[in-house]
C-alpha positions in Angstrom: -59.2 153.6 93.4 -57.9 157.0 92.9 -60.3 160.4 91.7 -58.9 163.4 90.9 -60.6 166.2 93.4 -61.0 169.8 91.6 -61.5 172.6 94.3 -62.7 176.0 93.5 -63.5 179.6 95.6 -63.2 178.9 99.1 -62.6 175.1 99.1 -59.0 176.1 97.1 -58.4 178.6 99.7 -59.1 175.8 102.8 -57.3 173.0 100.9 -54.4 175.7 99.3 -54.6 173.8 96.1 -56.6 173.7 93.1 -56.7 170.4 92.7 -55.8 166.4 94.8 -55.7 163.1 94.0 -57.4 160.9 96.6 -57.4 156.8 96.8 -60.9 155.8 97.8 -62.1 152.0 98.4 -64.0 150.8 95.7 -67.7 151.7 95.4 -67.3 154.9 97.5 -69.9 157.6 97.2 -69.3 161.7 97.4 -70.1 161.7 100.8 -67.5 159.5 101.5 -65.0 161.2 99.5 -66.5 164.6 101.4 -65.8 163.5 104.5 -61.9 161.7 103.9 -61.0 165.0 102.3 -62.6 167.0 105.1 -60.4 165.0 107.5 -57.6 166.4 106.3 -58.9 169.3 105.8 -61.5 170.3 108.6 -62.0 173.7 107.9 -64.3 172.4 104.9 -67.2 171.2 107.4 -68.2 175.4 106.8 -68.8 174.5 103.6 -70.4 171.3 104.2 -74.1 172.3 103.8 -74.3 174.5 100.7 -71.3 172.3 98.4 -72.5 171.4 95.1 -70.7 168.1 93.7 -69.8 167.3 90.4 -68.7 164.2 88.8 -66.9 164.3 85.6 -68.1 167.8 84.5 -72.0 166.7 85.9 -74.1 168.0 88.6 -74.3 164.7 90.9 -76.1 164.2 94.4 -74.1 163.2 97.2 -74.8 159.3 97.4 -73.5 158.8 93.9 -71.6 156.2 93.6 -67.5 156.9 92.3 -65.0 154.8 89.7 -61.7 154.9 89.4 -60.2 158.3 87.1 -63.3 160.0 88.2 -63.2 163.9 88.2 -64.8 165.4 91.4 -65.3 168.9 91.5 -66.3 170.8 95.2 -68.3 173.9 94.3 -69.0 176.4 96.8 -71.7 179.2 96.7 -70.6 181.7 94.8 -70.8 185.4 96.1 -69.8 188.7 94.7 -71.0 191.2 92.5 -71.8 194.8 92.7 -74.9 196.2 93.2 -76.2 198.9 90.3 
């Protein structure tokens, strides 16, 4: 099956795209997906601890389960500001 991955803040800058399209077996969870993407990209085991996941626009926890045409989306911490 394939899910379209969205990547944001520093997960864009370690994948160097907003966005991939990866073919999963059927059934697969987040983690799964987590750690095929982070195969190809290794750099994004820093991230590994503090990712949020989201599954078509929802919060999700890691051992949910995937379909086909889902929309994953790897959300780093955010940082930044100023302080006043």
């Amino acid at each position: 099956m394939k899910v379209r991955v969205r990547c944001f803040a520093a997960a864009r800058e370690i994948v160097g795209s907003g966005e991939l399209v990866v073919d999963l077996p059927e059934g697969s969870t987040l983690t799964q997906l987590f750690d095929q993407v982070q195969g190809q990209f290794p750099r994004l085991q820093g991230l590994a601890g503090s990712l949020l996941f989201s599954v078509n626009r929802e919060y999700a926890p890691s051992d949910k389960r995937l379909s086909a045409d889902d929309e994953v989306a790897l959300i780093p911490p955010v940082s930044g500001g100023a302080d006043v």
